[in-house]
C-alpha positions in Angstrom: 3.3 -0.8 -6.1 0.8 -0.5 -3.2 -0.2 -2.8 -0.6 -3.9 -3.2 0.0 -3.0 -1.8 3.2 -1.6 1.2 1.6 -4.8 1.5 -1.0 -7.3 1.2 2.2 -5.2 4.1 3.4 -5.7 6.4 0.0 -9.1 5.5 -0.1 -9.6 6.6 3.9 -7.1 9.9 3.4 -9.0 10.7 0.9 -12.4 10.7 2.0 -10.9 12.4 5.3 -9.6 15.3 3.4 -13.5 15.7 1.7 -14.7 15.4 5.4 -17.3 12.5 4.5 -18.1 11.3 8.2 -20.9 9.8 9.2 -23.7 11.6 7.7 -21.9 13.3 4.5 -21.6 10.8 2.4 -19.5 10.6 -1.7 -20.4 8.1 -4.3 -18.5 4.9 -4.5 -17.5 5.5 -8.0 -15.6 8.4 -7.0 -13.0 6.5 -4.9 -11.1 5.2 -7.6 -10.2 8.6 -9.0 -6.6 9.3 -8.7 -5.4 6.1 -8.6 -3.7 4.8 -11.8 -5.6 2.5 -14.0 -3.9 -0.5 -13.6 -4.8 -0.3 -9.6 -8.6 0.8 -10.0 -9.4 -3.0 -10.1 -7.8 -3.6 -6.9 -9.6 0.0 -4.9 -12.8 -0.8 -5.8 -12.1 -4.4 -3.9 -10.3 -2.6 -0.9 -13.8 -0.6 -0.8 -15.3 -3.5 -0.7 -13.0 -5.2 2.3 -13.3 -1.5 4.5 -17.3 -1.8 4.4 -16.3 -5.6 5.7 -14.2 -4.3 8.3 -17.2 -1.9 9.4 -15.2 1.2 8.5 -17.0 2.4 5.8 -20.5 3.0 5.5 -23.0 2.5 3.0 -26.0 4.1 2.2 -28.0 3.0 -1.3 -29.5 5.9 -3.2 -31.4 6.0 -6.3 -28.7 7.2 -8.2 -26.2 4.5 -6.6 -24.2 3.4 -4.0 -22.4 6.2 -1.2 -20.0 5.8 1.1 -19.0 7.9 4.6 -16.2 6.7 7.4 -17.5 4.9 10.0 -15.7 7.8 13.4 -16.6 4.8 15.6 -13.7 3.5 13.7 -11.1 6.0 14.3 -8.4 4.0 15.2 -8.4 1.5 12.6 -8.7 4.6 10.1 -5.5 6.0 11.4 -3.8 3.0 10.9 -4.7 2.3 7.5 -4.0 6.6 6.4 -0.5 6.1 8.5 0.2 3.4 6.2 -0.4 5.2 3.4 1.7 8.6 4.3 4.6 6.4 5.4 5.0 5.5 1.3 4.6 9.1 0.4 
């Protein structure tokens, strides 16, 4: 089972590998792809907590909701992805 540490860190590796800084953003409702479905409950909330934190960004669209990392935030974002790799 993930922590919400771990999930944060998914979400964050994920979005790093797709190279969605600043300015490139992905929809929101892409996030919880390739997580399992009983966990999907619990991303979506962890989105909510790193746009909280100020390390995700959010930028409304007609067509909904997108999301880019905040590189202002670069340490915090290693910590959450090195929490994540350490489970792998």
């Amino acid at each position: 089972m993930l922590t919400d540490e771990q999930i944060k860190g998914k979400v964050l590796n994920k979005l790093t590998r797709m190279n969605k800084f600043e300015h490139s953003h992905t929809s929101i409702d892409n996030l919880p792809k390739g997580f399992s479905k009983d966990v999907r409950g619990r991303v979506k909330y962890m989105v909510k907590e790193l746009k909280k934190e100020g390390i995700l960004l959010s930028k409304p669209t007609n067509y909904g909701e997108e999301v880019s990392i905040n590189v202002s935030m670069k340490e915090r974002v290693v910590y959450y992805i090195k929490k994540f790799l350490e489970v792998e």
